[in-house]
C-alpha positions in Angstrom: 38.2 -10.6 -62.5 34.6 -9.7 -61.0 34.7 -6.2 -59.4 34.0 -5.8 -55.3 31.0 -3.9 -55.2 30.6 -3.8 -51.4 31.2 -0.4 -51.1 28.7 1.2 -54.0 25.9 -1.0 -51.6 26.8 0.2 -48.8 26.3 3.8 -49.8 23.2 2.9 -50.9 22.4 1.8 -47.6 24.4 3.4 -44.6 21.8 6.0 -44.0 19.3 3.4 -42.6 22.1 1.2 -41.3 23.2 4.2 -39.2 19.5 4.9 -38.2 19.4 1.1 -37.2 22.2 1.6 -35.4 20.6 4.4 -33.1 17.7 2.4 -32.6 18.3 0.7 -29.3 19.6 4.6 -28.3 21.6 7.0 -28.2 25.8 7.0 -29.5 28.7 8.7 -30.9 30.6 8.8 -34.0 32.7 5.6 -33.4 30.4 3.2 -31.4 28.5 3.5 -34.5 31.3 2.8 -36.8 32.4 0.0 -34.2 28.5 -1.5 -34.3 28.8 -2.1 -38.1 32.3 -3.1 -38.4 31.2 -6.0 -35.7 27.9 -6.6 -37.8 30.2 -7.2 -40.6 30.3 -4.7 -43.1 33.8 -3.6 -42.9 35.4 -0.1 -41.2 33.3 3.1 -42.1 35.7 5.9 -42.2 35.2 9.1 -40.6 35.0 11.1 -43.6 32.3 8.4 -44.6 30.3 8.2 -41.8 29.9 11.7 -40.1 28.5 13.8 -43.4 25.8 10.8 -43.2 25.5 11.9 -39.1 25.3 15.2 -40.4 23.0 14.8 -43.3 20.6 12.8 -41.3 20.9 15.6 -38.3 19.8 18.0 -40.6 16.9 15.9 -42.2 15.1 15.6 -38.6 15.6 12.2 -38.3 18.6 12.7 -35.8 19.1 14.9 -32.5 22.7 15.6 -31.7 24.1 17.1 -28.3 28.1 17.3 -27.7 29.1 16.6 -24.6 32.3 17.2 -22.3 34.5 14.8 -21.1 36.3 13.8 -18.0 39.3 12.5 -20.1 40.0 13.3 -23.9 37.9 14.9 -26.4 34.3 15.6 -26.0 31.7 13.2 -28.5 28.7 14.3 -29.8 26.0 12.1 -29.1 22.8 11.4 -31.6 19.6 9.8 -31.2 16.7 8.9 -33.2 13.9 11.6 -33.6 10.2 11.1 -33.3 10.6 11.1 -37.6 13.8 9.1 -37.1 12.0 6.3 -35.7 9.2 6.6 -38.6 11.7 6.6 -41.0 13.4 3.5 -40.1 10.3 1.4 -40.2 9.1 2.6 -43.6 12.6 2.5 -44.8 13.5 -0.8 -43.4 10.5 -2.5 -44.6 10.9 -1.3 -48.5 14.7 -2.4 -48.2 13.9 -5.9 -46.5 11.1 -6.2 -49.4 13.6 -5.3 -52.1 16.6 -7.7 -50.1 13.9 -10.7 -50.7 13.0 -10.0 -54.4 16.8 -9.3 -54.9 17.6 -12.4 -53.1 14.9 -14.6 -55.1 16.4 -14.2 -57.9 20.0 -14.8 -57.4 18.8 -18.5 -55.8 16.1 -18.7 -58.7 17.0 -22.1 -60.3 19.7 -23.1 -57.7 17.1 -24.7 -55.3 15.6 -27.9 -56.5 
């Protein structure tokens, strides 16, 4: 039975998903998580998702600032940097070019 191997892309890929994911502006922890869910690539954990927050926070590619809240626990917010932004173009072009090779040749010979 073929293996599920999902998750092991994924983690090859969350850090510029969650960059992507900032770059209309600014969210929290769980609207991210909520954002990919809904784009289809399952439930991102907590324990998954914020040491990637954190990780990219301390890379300068993300800005964090925690804010109060009327009702409930404060979030801290994050945003795209100045190098954030960079990033995510570079990065999203070399992964798009390496989706399309990847993706020739899985339909190599089925076309036709």
């Amino acid at each position: 039975m073929a293996t599920d191997r999902r998750a092991n892309w994924l983690k090859g890929v969350l850090d510029l998903l969650v960059l992507a994911g900032l770059a209309e502006g600014e969210s929290y922890g769980y609207e991210i998580s909520k954002t990919l869910a809904e784009a289809g690539l399952g439930q991102i954990k907590g324990g998954t998702l914020y040491p990637v927050l954190n990780r990219l926070e301390e890379a300068g590619l993300l800005a964090a600032e925690f804010r109060v809240t009327e009702r409930g626990p404060g979030r801290r917010y994050y945003r795209l940097t100045d190098q954030g932004h960079e990033t995510l173009r570079e990065q999203g072009e070399l992964w798009l070019a390496f989706a399309d090779s990847v993706r020739a040749v899985l339909t190599k010979g089925k076309t036709g």
